[in-house]
N, C-alpha and C positions, 0 to 999 in steps of 0.2 A: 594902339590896341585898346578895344574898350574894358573896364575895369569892374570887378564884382567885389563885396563886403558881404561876410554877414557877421551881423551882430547880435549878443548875445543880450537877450533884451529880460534884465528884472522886473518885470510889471506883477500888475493883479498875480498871473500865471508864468512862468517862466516859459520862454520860446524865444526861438531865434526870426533874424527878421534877414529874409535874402534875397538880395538886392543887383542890378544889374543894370550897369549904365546901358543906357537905350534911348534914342531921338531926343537927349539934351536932357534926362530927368533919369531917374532910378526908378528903374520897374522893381517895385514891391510883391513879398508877400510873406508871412507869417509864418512858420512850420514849428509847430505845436514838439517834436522833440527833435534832439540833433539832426544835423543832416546826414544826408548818408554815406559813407565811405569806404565802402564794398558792395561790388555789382549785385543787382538785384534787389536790394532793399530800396525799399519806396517810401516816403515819407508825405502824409499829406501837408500843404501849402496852400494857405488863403490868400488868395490875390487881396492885398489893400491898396492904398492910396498911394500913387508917383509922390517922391520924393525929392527934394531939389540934390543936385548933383552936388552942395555942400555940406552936406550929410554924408557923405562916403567915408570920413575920418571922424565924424563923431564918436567922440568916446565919454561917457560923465552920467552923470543924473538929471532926470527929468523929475520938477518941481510937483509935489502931492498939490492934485489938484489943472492939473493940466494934462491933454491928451497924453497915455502912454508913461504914464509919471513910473518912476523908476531907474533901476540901474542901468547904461548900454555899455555893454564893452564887444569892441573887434573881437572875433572867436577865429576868422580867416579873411584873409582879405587875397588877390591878386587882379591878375588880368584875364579874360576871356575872347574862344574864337567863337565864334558864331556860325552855325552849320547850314541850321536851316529854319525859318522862323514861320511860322501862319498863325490863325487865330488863335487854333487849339493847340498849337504844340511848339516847342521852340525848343531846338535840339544846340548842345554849346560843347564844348573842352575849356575844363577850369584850370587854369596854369596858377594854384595857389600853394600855400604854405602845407593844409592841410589837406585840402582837395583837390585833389589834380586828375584830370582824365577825360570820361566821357560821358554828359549828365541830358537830363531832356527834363521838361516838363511837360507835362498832358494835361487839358484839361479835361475834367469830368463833370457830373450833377451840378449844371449851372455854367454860370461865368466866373464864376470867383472859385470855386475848390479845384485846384490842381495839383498831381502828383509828381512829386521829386525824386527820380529815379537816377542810381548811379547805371552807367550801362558797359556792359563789359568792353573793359580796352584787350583787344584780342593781338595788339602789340606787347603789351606788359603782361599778357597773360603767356604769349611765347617766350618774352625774354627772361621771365619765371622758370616757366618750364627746362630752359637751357640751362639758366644758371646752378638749378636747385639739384642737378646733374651732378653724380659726385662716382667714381671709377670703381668704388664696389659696389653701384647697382647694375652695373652693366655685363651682362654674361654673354658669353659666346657661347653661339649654340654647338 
């Protein structure tokens, strides 16, 4: 199963960088603040530069003075299914530590800015609703 990171990237500006192994390299892109981890919330995402697939466990500092110089630390890491993919849009289920579910990118204005959407998992949203079930809201009529 292919594997996603993102990392929590101290640069110039604080952002995360989220990543997804794909055709032998790590599809990149930048998202300027956390990701998202409740349905509906979007987050934009600059598509950057494919990454080599040794970079997935990077964790350390990048030297002042060189591309990206700064602190990286893992923020989540796991595995991913992959749903459905075309130019503009790549639909996935993050099987991670802190994101788990059902996410999609779009792209929008151009080739590079795209949106990171969580999208409602309408399985976890039933098994809520069951769970969260408790014998004195229930009336008989």
């Amino acid at each position: 199963m292919p594997r996603f990171v993102i990392q929590r990237h101290h640069a110039t500006r604080l952002h995360y960088d989220f990543r997804l192994e794909m055709n032998g390299v790590l599809k990149s892109w930048a998202v300027p603040k956390e990701p998202p981890t409740q349905p509906g919330i979007k987050r934009l995402a600059v598509m950057v530069e494919d990454h080599p697939l040794s970079y997935i466990d990077f964790e350390g500092t990048i030297p002042e003075g060189m591309y990206g110089a700064g602190r990286v630390e893992i923020w989540d890491k796991g595995t991913y299914t992959l749903k459905s993919r075309s130019d503009d849009k790549i639909e996935f289920t993050l099987h991670g530590e802190k994101l788990k579910g059902d996410y999609a990118l779009i792209m929008f204005k151009g080739d590079k800015n795209w949106l990171l959407i969580k999208k409602e998992n309408l399985v976890g949203h039933a098994a809520h609703a069951f769970y969260s079930y408790t014998p004195s809201t229930y009336h008989q009529p």
